[in-house]
N, C-alpha and C positions, 0 to 999 in steps of 0.2 A: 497501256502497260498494267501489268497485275503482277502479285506480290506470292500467288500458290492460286494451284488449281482454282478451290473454292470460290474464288473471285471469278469466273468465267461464272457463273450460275446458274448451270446447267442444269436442267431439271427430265425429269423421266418423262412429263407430262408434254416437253416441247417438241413441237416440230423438228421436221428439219431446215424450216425456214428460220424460227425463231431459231435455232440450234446457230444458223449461219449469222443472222442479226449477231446474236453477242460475240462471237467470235471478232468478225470484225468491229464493232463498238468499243470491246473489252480490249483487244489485241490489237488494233489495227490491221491485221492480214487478213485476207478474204477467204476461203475457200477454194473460188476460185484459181487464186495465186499459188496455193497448194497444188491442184489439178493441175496446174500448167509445169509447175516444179516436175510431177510425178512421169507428165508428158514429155518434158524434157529428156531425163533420163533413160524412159523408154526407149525412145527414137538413139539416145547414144549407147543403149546397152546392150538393144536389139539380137546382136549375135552372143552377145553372152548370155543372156538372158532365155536364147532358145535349149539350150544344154540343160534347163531344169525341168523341159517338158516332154514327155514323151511323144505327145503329139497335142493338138492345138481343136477346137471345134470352133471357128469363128462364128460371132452373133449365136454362141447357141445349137446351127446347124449339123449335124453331123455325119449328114452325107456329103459334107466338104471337108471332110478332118484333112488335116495337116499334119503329115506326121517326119517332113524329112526340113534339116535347120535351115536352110535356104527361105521355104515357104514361107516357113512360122516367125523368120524374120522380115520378112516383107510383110506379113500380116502385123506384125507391132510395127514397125516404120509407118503403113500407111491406115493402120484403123486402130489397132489396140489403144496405143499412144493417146489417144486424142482425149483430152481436158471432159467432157461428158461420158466418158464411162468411167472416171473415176469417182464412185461414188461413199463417200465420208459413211463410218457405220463405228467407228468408235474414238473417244478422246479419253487419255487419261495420264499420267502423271511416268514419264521415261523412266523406266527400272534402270536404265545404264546411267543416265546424269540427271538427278531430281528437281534441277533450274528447269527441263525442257519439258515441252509437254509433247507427247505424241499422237500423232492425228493417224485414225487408221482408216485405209479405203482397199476398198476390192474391185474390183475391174470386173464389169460385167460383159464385158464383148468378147472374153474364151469361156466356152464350154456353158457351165451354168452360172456364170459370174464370183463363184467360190476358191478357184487354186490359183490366182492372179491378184496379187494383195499389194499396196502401198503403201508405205510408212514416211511420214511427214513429224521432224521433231522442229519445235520452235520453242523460241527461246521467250521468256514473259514479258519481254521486251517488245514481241511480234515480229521477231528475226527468224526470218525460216535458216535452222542450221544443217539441216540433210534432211534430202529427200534420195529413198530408193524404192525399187520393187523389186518383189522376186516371185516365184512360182511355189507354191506347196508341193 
């Protein structure tokens, strides 16, 4: 449990292993627990979630685009989703409620890993209280 950001003490100079250490030390939530949060929702949001992409390039590829909602739902149901492409690339203190902190991650398995993003707010308690994704 921590008391405001600052106590997580995060530095520019850490990894993203150490990054992961203090998280879980400081907070008690892993990272991982995060990732699987973000997976979760994926897999349930799947068809809503396809309506903000115009099309999809799974892993990167793009002579496999996706481009009608059917596909691009089964492309998060069965790969997007999954807890290793969500990968953590910012922390910093909820503009909406200043108790949570917000964990940010982008999903690298559409297109260039860039319009596929995560938001994980947890509470300084180490309570994850929402987790969603959307599309840019």
């Amino acid at each position: 449990m921590i008391e405001k950001f600052e106590d997580l003490d995060l530095q520019d100079a850490d990894n993203m292993t150490q990054v992961e250490q203090k998280i879980q030390e400081k907070l008690g939530v892993s990272v991982q627990e995060m990732r699987e949060a973000l997976s979760k929702y994926t897999i349930e949001n799947a068809e809503r979630l396809t309506h903000e992409f115009v099309n999809m390039a799974p892993l990167g590829d793009y002579s496999n685009l996706l481009e009608d909602n059917d596909s691009m739902a089964q492309f998060l149901k069965n790969e997007a989703h999954k807890p290793e492409h969500w990968l953590l690339f910012g922390v910093r203190v909820s503009d909406v409620n200043p108790s949570l902190l917000s964990f940010n991650f982008s999903n690298d398995s559409i297109d260039d890993g860039e319009i596929f993003n995560g938001f994980v707010f947890v509470s300084m308690q180490g309570k994850i209280k929402h987790a969603f994704a959307q599309g840019e």
